[in-house]
N, C-alpha and C positions, 0 to 999 in steps of 0.2 A: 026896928030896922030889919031888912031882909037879909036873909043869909045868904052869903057868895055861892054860886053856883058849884054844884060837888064836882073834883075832878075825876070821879069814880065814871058816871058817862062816857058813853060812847062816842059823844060828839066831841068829847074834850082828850081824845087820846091821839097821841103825837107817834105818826110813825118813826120806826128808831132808825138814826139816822148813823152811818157807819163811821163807823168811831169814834163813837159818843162818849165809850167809857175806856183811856187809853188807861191800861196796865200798869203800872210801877217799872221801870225799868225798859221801856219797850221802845224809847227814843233811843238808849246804850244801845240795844239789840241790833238799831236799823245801822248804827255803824262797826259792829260786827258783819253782818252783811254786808255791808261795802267793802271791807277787807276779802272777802270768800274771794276764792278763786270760782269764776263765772261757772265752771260744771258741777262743784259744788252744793252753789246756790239753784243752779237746773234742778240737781237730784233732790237737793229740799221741798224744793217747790212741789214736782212731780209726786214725791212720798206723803207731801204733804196732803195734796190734791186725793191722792188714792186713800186715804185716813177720812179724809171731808165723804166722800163717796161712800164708804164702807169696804172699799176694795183692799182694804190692808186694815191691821189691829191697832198696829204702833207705829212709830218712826225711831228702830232701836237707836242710841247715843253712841254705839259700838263702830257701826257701818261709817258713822263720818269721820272718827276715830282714825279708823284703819285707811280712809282718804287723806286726812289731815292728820299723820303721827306729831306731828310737832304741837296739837293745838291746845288750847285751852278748856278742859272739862267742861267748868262752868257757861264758859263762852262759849261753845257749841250747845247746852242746855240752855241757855239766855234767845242763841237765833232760830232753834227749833220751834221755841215757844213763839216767837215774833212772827214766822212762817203759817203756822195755825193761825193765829191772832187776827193776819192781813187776809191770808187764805177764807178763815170764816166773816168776816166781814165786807170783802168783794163779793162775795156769795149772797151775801144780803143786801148787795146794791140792787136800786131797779132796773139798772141797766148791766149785761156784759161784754158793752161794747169797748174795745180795747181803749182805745182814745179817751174816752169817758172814764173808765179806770186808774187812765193814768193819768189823767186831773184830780181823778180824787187823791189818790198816793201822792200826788206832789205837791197839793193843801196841806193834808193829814202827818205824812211821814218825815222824817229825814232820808228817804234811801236815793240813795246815787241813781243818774239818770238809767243808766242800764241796768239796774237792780228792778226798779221800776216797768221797765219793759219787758222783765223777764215773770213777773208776777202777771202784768197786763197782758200778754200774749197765753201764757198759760189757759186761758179760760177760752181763748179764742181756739184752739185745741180741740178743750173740750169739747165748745157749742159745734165745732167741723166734727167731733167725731157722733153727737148727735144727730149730726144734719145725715150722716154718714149711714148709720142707723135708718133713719126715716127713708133713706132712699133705696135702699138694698127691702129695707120691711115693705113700701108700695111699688118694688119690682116684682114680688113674689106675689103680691097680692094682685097684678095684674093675670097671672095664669101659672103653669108650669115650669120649675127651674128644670131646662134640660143639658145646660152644661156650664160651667165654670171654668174662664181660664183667666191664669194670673202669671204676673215676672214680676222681679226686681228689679226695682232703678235707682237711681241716685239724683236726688234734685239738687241742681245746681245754682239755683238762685230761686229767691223769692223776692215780695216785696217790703221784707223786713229784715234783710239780710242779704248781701251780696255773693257772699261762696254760702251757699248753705250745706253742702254738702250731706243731708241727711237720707238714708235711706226711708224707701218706700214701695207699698207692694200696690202692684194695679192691677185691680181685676176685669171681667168681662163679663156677667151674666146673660146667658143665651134666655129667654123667658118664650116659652110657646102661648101662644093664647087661643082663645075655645074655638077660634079656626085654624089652629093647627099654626099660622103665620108665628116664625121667630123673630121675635125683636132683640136685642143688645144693647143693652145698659152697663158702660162704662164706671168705674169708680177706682178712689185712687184712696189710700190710707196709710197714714205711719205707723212705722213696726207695731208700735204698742196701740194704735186702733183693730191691726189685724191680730195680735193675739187678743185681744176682749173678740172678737166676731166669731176668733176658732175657739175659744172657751163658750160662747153661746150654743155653734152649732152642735159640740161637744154634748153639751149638757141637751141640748132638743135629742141627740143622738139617745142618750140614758134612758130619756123620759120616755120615748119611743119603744126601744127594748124591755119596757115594763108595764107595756100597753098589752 
C-alpha cells in the first residue's frame, strides 16, 4: 500500500492561526484584567506594545506596583504575561483592522468588552502613527523642508470615544519644490507619535554631525 502523504511539505503547512496554543493560566489572566482600573490596562498595553516593537527592554513588575499598592504580586505577573500573549498574537493576525481584532478577542478570550477595545484600538495607533511616517517621509521627498510649524491642542472627541480629551501636537510642513513653489502639508500626531519623530530627527541630527 502507499504511504500517507509526508506532512513535512510545503503544500501541507497550515498557517498558524492566533491562539492556537492558549498558555496555562491565561483565561485567570483575562479576568485580572477585567478588574484593572482602565489606565492601568492603557499602560500595559502601551508598555507592552513598545517591548513587541523593540522600543523598550522589559515591562518592569515595579511600575504597576507603585500604580496599584494594594495589588497582588503574582496577579500583576499573571496580566503582564497575558498582555504580551494577546499583544503578540494580534500581531500575527492578517489583518489590524480594529473591528476584525475584536472578533477575534471575543472568540478567543474572556476579557470584558472594554478590555477588548482597548487592546483593538492600540494597533489602530500604531498603523496612524505609521501612516504618519509615510506621510511626513513622501513630504520631504517631494523637495525642500523650508519650515516647520506646530501647537498643541486637545481633542475632544473622536469616533471611539466621546470626551476624549487627549492631547496632540499639529504640525505644518512648508515643502519648496524644484520651482521654488511652497506647498503645506498638514499632520496631526499624539504625544507619543511626536516624541518617536523628535527622537528620529534627533538621531538624523547625530548622523549628520559625523558625516
Amino acid at each position: 500500500p502507499s504511504s500517507p502523504p509526508s506532512s513535512r511539505g510545503g503544500s501541507w503547512k497550515m498557517a498558524a492561526h492566533p491562539f492556537a496554543q492558549i498558555p496555562p493560566g491565561f483565561f485567570a489572566a483575562n479576568e485580572i484584567l477585567n478588574e484593572l482600573p482602565e489606565e492601568v490596562t492603557k499602560q500595559m498595553i502601551s508598555d507592552g506594545q513598545k517591548l513587541q516593537s523593540r522600543e523598550s527592554e522589559s515591562m518592569p513588575l515595579e511600575c504597576y506596583e507603585k500604580l496599584l499598592p494594594d495589588s497582588n504580586r503574582k496577579n500583576l505577573s499573571s496580566a503582564i504575561n497575558a498582555v504580551l500573549y494577546i499583544i503578540r498574537e494580534l500581531s500575527n493576525s492578517s489583518t489590524q483592522e480594529p473591528k476584525a481584532l475584536n472578533k477575534i478577542l471575543e472568540r478567543e478570550t474572556d476579557l470584558a468588552k472594554t478590555v477588548r477595545a482597548q487592546f483593538a484600538l492600540s494597533f489602530k495607533g500604531e498603523q496612524d502613527g505609521e501612516d504618519a511616517k509615510k506621510k511626513v517621509t513622501k513630504s520631504l521627498a517631494l523637495g525642500k523642508l523650508v519650515d516647520i510649524k506646530w501647537k498643541l491642542g486637545m481633542g475632544m472627541a473622536s469616533s471611539s470615544c466621546a470626551a476624549l480629551k487627549a492631547p496632540f501636537v499639529s504640525l505644518v510642513l512648508s515643502i519648496a519644490d524644484k520651482n521654488n513653489t511652497i506647498k503645506r502639508y498638514p499632520l496631526e500626531l499624539s504625544i507619543d507619535q511626536f516624541h518617536d519623530f523628535r527622537q528620529t530627527f534627533k538621531t538624523m541630527a547625530t548622523q549628520i554631525e559625523q558625516v
